[in-house]
C-alpha positions as MATLAB code, in Angstrom:
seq = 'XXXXXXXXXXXXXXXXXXXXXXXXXXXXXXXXXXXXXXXXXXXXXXXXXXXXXXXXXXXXXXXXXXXXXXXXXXXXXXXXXXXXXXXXXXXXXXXXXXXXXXXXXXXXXXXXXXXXXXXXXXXXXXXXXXXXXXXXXXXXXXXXXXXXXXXXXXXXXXXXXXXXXXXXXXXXXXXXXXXXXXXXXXXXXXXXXXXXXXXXXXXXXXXXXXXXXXXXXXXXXXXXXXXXXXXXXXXXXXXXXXXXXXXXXXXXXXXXXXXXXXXXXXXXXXXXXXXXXXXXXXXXXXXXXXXXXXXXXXXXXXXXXXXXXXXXXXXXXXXXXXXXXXXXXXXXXXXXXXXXXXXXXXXXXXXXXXXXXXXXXXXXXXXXXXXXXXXXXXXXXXXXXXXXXXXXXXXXXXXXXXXXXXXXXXXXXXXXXXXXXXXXXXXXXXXXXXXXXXXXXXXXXXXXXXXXXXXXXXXXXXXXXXXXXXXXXXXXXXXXXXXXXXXXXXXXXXXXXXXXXXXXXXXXXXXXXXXXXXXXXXXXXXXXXX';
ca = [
       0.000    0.000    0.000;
       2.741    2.522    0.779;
       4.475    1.464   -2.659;
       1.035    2.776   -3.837;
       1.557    5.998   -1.992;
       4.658    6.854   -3.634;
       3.764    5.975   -6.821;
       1.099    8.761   -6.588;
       3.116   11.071   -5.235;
       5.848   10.818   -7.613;
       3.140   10.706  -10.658;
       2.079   14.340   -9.458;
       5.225   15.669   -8.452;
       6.276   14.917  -12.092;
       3.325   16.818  -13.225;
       3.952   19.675  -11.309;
       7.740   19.972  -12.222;
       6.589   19.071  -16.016;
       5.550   22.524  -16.763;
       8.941   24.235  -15.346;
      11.146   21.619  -16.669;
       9.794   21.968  -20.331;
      10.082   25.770  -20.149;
      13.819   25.117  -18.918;
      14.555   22.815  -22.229;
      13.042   25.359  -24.346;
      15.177   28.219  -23.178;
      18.204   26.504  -23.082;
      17.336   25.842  -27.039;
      16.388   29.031  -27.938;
      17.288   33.035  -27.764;
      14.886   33.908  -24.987;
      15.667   34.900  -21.501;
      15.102   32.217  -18.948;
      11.829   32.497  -17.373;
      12.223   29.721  -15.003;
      15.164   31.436  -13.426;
      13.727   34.750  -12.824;
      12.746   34.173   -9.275;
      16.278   33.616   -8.263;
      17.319   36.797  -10.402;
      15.050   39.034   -9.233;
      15.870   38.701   -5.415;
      19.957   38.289   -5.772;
      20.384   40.663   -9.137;
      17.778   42.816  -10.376;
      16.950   45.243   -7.212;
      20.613   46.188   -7.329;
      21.409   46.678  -10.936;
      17.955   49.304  -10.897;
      19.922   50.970   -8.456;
      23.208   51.438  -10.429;
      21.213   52.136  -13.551;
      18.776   54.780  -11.486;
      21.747   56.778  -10.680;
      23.602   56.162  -14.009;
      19.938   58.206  -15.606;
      19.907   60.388  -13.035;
      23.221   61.905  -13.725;
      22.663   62.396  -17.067;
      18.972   64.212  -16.528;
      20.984   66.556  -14.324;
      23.026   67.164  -16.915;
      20.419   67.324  -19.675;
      18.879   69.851  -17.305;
      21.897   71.748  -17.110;
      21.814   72.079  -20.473;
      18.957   73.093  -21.019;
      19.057   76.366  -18.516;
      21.929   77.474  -20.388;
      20.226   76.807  -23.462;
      16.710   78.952  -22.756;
      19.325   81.715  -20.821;
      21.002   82.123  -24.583;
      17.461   82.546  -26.113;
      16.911   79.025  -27.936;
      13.574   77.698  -28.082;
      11.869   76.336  -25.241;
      10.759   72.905  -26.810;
      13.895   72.554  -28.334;
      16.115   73.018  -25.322;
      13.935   70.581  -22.805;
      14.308   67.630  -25.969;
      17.052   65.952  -23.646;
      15.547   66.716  -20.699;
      11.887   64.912  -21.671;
      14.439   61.975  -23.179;
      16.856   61.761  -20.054;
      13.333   61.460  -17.722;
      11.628   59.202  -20.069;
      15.018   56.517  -19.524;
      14.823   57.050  -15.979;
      11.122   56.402  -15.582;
      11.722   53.098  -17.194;
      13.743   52.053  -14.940;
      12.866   53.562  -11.825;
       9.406   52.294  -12.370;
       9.834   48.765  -12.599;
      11.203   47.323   -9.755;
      11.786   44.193  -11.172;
      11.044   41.724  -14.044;
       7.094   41.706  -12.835;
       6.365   43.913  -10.483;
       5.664   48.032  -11.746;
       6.275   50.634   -8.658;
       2.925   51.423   -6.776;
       1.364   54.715   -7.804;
       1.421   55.701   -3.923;
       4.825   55.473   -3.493;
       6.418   59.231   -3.129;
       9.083   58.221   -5.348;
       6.229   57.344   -8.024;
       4.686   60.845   -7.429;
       7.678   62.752   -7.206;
       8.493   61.262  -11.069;
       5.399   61.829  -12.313;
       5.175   65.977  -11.084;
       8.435   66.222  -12.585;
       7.336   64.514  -15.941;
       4.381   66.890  -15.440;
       6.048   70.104  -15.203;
       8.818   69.439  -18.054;
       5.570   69.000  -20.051;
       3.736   72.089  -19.174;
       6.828   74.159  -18.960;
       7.263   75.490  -23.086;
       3.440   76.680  -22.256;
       4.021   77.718  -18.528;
       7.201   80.014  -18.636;
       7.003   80.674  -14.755;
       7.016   77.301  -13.667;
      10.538   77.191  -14.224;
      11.153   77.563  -10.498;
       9.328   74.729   -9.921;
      10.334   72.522  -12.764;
      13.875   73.293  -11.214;
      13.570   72.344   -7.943;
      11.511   69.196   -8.322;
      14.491   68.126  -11.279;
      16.788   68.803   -8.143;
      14.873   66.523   -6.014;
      14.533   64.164   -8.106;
      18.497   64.144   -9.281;
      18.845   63.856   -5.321;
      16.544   60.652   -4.682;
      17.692   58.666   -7.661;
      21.485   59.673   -8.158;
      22.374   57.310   -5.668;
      23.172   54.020   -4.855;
      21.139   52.696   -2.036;
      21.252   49.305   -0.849;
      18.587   50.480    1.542;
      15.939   51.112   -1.025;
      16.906   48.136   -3.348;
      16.444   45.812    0.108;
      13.074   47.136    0.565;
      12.256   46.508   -3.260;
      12.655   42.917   -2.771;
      10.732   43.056    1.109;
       7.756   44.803   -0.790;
       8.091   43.759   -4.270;
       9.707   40.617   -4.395;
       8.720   36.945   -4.814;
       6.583   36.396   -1.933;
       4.088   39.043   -2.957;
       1.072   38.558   -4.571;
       1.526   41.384   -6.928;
       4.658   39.780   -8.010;
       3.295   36.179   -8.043;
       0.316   36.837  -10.458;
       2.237   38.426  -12.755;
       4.924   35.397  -12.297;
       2.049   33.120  -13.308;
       0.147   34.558  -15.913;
       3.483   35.307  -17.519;
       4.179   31.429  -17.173;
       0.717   30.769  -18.896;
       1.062   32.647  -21.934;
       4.786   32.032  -22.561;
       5.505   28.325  -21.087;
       6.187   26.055  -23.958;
       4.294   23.141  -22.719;
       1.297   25.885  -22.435;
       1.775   27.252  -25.808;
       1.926   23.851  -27.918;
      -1.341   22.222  -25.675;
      -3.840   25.053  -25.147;
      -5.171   25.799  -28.836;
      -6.080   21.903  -29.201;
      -7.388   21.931  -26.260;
      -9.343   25.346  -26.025;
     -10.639   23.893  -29.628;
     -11.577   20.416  -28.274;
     -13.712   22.067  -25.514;
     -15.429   24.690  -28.152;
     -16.430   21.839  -30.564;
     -17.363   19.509  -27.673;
     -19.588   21.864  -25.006;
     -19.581   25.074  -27.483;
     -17.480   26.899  -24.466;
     -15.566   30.014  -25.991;
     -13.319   30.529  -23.284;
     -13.025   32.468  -19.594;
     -13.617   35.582  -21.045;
     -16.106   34.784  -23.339;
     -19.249   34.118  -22.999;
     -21.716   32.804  -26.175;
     -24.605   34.607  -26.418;
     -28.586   32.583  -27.276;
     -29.130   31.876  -30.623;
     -31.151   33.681  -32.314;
     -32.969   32.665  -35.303;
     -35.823   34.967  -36.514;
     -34.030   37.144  -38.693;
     -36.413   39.909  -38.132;
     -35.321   39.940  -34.490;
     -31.566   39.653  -34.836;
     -31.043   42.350  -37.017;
     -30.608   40.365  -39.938;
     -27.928   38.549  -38.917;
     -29.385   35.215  -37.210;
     -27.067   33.075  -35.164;
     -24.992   33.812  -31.775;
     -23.315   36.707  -30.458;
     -20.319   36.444  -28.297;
     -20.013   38.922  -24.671;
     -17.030   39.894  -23.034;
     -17.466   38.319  -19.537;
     -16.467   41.354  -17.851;
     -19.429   43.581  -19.466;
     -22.083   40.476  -18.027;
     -20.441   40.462  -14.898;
     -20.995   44.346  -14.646;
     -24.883   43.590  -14.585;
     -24.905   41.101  -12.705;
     -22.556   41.742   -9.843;
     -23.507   44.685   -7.197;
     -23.598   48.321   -8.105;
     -19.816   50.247   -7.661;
     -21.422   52.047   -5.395;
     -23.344   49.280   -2.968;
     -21.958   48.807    0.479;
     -20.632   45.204   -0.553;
     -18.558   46.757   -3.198;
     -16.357   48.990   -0.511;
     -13.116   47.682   -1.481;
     -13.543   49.366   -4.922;
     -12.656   52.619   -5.184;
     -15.509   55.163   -5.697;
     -15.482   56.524   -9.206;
     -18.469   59.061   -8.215;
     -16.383   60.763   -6.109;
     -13.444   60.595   -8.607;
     -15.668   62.078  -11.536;
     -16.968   65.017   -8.927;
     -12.845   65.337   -8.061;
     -11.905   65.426  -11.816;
     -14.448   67.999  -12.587;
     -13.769   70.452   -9.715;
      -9.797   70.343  -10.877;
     -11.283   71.236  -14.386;
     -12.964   73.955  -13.299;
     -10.394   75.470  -11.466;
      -8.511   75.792  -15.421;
     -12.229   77.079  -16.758;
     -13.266   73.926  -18.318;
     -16.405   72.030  -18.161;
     -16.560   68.524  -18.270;
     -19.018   66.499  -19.656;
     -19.490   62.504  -18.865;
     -20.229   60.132  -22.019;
     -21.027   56.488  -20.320;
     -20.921   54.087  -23.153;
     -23.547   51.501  -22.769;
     -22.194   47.351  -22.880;
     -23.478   45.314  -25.863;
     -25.491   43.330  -22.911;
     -27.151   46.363  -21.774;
     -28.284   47.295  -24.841;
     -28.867   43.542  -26.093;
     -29.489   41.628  -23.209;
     -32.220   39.541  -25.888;
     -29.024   38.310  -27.433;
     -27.317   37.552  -24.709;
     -29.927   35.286  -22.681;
     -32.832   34.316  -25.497;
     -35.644   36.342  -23.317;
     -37.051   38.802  -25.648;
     -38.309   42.047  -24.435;
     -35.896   41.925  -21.197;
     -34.857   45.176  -19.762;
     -31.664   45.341  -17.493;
     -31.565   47.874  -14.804;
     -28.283   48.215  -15.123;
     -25.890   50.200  -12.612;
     -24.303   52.361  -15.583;
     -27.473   53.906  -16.021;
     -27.938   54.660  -12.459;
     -24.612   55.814  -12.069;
     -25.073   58.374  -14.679;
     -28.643   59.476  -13.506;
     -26.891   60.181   -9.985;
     -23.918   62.428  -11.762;
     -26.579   64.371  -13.201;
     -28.574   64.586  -10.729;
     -25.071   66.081   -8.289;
     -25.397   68.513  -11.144;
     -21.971   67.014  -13.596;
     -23.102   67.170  -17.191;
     -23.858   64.142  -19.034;
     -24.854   62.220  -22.285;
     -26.946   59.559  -22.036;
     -26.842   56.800  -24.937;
     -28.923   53.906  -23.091;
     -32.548   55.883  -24.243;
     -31.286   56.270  -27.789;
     -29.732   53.346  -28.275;
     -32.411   51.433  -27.022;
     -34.924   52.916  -28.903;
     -32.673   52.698  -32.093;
     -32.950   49.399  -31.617;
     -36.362   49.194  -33.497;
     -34.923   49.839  -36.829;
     -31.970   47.522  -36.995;
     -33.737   45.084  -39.497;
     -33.505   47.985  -41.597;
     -30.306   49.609  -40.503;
     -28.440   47.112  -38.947;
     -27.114   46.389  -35.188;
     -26.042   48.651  -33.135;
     -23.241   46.563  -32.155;
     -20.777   43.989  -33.761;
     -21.384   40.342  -33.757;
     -17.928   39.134  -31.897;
     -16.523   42.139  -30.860;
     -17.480   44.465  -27.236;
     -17.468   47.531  -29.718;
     -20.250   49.602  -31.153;
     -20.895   49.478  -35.237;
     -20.085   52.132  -37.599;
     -23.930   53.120  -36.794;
     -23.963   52.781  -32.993;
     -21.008   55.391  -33.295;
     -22.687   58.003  -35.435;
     -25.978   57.874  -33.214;
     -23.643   58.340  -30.089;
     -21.706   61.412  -31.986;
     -25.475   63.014  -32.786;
     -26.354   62.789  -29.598;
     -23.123   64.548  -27.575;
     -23.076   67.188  -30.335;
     -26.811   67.955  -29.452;
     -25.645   68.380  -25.860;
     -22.842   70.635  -25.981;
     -25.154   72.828  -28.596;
     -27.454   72.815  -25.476;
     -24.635   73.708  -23.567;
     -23.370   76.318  -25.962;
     -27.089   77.678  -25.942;
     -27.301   77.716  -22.092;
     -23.811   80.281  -22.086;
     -22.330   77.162  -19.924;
     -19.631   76.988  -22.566;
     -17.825   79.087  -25.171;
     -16.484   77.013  -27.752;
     -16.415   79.772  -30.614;
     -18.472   79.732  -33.825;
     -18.141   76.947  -35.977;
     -15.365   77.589  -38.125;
     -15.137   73.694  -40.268;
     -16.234   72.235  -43.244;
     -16.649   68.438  -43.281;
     -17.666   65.897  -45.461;
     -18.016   62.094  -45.400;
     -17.771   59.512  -48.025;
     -18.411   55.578  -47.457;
     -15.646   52.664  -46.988;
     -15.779   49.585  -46.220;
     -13.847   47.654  -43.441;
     -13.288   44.242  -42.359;
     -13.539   43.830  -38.448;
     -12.225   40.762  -36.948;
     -13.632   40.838  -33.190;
     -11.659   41.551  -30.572;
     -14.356   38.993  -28.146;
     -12.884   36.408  -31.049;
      -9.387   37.056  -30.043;
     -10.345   36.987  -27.066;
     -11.355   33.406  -26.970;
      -8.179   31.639  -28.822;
     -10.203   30.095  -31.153;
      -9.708   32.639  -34.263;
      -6.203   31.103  -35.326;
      -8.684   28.063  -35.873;
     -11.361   30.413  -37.830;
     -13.887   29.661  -36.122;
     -15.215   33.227  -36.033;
     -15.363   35.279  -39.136;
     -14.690   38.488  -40.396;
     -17.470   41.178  -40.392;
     -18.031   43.214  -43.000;
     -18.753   46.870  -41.706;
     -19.413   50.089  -43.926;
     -17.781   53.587  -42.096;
     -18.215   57.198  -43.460;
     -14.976   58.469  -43.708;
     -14.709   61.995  -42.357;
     -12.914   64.628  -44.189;
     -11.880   68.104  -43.879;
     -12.883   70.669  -46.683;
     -11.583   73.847  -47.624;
     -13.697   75.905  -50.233;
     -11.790   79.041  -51.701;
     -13.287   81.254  -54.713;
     -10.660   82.659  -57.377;
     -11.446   84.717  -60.593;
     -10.647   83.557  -63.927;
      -9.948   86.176  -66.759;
     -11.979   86.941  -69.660;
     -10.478   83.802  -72.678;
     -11.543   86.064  -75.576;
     -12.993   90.114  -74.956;
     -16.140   88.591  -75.877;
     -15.982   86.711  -72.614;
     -16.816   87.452  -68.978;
     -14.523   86.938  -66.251;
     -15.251   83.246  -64.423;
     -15.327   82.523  -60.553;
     -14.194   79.131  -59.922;
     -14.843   77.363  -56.554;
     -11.806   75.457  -55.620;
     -12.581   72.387  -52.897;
      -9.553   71.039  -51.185;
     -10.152   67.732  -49.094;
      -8.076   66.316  -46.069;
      -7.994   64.082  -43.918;
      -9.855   64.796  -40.972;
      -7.114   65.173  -37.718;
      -7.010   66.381  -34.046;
      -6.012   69.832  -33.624;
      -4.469   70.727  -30.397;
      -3.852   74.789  -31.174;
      -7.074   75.462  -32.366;
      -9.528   73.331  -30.496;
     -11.779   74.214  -27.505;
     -12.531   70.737  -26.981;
     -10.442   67.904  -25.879;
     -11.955   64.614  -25.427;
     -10.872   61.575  -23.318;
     -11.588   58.137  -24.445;
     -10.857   54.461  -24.501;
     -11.362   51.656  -27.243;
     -14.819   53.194  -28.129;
     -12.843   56.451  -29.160;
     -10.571   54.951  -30.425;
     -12.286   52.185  -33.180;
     -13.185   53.332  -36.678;
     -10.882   56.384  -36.104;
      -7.619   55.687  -36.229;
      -8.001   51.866  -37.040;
     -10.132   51.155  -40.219;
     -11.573   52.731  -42.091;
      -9.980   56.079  -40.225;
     -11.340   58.517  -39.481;
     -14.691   57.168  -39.162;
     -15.148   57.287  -35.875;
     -17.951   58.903  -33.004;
     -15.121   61.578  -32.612;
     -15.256   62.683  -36.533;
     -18.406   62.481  -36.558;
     -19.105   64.542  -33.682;
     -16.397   67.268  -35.087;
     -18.449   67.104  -38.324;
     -21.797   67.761  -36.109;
     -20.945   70.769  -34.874;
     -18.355   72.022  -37.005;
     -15.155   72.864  -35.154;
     -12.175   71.347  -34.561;
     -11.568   68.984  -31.871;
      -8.425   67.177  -29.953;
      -8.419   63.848  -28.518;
      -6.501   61.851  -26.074;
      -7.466   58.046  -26.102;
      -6.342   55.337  -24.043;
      -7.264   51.471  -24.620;
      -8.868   50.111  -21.623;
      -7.545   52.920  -19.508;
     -10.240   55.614  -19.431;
     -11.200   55.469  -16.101;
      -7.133   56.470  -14.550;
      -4.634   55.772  -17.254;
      -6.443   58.258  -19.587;
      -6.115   61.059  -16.944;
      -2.501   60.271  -16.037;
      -1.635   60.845  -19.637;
      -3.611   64.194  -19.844;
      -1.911   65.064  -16.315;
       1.824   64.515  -18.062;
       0.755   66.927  -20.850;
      -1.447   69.380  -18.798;
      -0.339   71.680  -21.540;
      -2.752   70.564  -23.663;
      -5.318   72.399  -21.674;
      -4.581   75.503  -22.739;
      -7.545   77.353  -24.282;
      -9.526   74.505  -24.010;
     -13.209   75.284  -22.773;
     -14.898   71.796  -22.822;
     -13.546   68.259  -21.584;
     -15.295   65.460  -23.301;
     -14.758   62.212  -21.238;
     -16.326   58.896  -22.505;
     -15.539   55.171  -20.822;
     -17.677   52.261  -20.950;
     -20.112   51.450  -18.578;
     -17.664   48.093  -16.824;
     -14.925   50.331  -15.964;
     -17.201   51.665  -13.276;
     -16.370   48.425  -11.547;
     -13.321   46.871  -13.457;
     -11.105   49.927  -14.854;
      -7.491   49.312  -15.327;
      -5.376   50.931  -12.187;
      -9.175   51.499  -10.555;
     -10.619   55.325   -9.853;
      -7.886   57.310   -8.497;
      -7.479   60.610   -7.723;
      -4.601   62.142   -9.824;
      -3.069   65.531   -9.230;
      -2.680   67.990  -11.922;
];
């Protein structure tokens, strides 16, 4: 019987070694770095080479700095002179900010904000001549916290940061499941076995009813696929509910972000992008005529109701949905994203409410000074849901077909022609120049924040084809953007807060995220300082 015991023991200590041992093999044979032996690096190695190469980048952003003074003193050009500066910072963030081969440097940390103000105020400086007191001192303290080697600080790197961390461990092991050569040459069979067998499409998938009348599935029958985390948003308790405390509050974020606004004279306004389940929850679970009462909807109705402007899509949307036999979804088949349609609508309806705004003297964005026009193209749109699932190297999903209306910018000039013969009149002729519709920065008295919504039909195909063009187009002025993947809840305003700049003469803030970054946006709801 004990024979039997060790048998079974040895059977799963081989499978638990397989994985590593494999991965081991494979980097021995190949160019890659050695995964398996990154633990052991990261605790005996890695803290103190960050050190030496921290104060290695320090040293030369003091001297890039340096530079630079002299530089603006003789009269050169502000952008110009900070070029090695913004470089010299940019090398030191990279390293300063990952502490090791997994683990990123908590946003908390002083030595995370202290980085960050000075990456602000480099940024802001060409447009902010007397910050240059502060942009010096803060370069100061930051040449004196980093242009030194301190065992101190590299020791507490691997206390805080290191292998027995759970921060560090889940990156160790998701890293291990999408690189590990055993991994990589099993999952795809078996991700397709289990799709073919039980018609599962994967953890963060999930399949969608079937729907059949063609008159009710907007003439394309068959099954939708949902990203799990815009179902879980239903389904799981509000943000704001007492069992979701851990969260942070992104109420009180939004009210935080638009009091800093208005402290530069801008408004903000809050565009909450409906999920494909809340506006298709019929596709999603087979009951037709179901209405979710879904937290992004109440979350909005409270903003406006603490008195934050705000767009809401779910009532148009919704109601748009009557005519998609005719039309067309609203959304795409495999994909979390809106179609060329469910863009446009959304673009009508935010131009129609900063026009209100306009009308209501809350805002000031000039008269409209653009000429655009649109033309159709067509684009193949391969879902992201689909990548999601694995299963696309396998084709299982396909390729939708999707028609945009390219926006473009027109310029209409009049020039006389002379007389051909003295029989003749003089001619006017109406010249029409077309480009390419694109953000302007100088001009603009909008800037919008986004994510992947902002982001699809405008600068991936068709271009330019986007909500934002089309909302430009609406109201005819030009507009600047700012769009971050995923990230529009925190990563979005981080980037806006490293080019505060941009700000300048800006009179309207346009800030759209999806409804499940409420709940599940990357890096959370925090508050960051401008």
């Amino acid at each position: 019987m004990k024979k039997l015991y060790i048998a079974f023991i040895v059977f799963f200590a081989v499978l638990l070694l397989l994985p590593f041992t494999v991965q081991t093999v494979a980097d021995l044979r190949g160019e890659k770095r050695f995964v398996s032996l990154d633990i052991f690096k990261d605790v005996v190695y890695t803290p103190f080479k960050r050190e030496s190469k921290m104060a290695e980048s320090a040293a030369k952003l003091n001297d890039a700095w340096f530079a630079a003074r002299e530089s603006i003193a003789g009269g050169a050009e502000v952008g110009e002179s900070l070029e090695g500066v913004v470089s010299a910072l940019s090398d030191l963030e990279s390293v300063a900010l990952s502490v090791n081969s997994y683990a990123e440097l908590d946003t908390a940390e002083a030595d995370y904000k202290l980085l960050k103000l000075a990456d602000t105020l480099v940024a802001a400086l060409e447009d902010e001549p007397e910050t240059f007191k502060s942009v010096d001192s803060t370069l100061k303290a930051v040449e004196a916290e980093f242009g030194h080697f301190s065992v101190w600080r590299a020791l507490c790197g691997i206390k805080h940061y290191g292998v027995w961390t759970s921060r560090y461990l889940r990156a160790f092991e998701n890293k291990v499941e999408d690189e590990n050569a055993l991994v990589l040459a099993f999952r795809p069979k078996y991700q397709l076995a289990v799709w073919n067998v039980f018609n599962d499409p994967g953890e963060k998938v999930v399949l969608g009813a079937n729907c059949q009348d063609e008159s009710g599935c907007a003439g394309r029958p068959g099954r939708w696929l949902f990203y799990r985390q815009d179902v879980e948003f239903l389904v799981q308790p509000s943000p704001l509910d007492v069992r979701s405390a851990k969260l942070d509050n992104p109420v009180q974020a939004i009210l935080k972000f638009r009091d800093q606004l208005k402290a530069k004279g801008v408004e903000l306004l809050v565009v909450v992008v409906p999920g494909k389940p809340s506006i298709y929850p019929e596709r999603l679970t087979g009951v037709d005529g179901l209405k979710l009462a879904g937290h992004g909807k109440a979350i909005l109705d409270s903003l406006a109701i603490l008195g934050l402007n705000t767009v809401d899509l779910y009532t148009p949307l919704l109601a748009a949905k009557a005519d998609d036999a005719n039309q067309g979804a609203l959304y795409l088949d495999d994909d979390t994203h809106w179609t060329p349609r469910g863009a446009e609508l959304a673009a009508g309806e935010i131009a129609k409410k900063v026009n209100s705004m306009v009308d209501a003297g809350l805002i000031d964005i000039g008269e409209p000074s653009m000429d655009y026009v649109a033309s159709d193209s067509l684009a193949g749109r391969m879902g992201d849901i689909g990548e999601m699932s694995g299963l696309n190297k396998f084709n299982v999903f396909k390729v939708q077909q999707v028609t945009g209306h390219v926006v473009l910018q027109q310029e209409i000039s009049e020039r006389t022609e002379a007389p051909t013969d003295s029989l003749s009149d003089s001619t006017v002729v109406r010249d029409t120049t077309k480009t390419p519709f694109k953000d302007d920065f100088r001009k603009s008295k909008i800037l919008i924040l986004g994510d992947s919504f902002s982001r699809i039909y405008q600068t991936d195909a068709p271009v330019n084809a986007g909500w934002i063009a089309h909302f430009a187009k609406n109201i005819s002025r030009p507009v600047s953007s700012i769009v971050s993947d995923g990230g529009a809840s925190t990563l979005v305003r981080e980037k806006l807060a490293r080019k505060a700049g941009v700000l300048k003469g800006k009179k309207l803030l346009i800030w759209e995220f999806v409804e499940r970054d409420l709940r599940f946006g990357a890096e959370g709801w925090k508050t960051i300082e401008f």
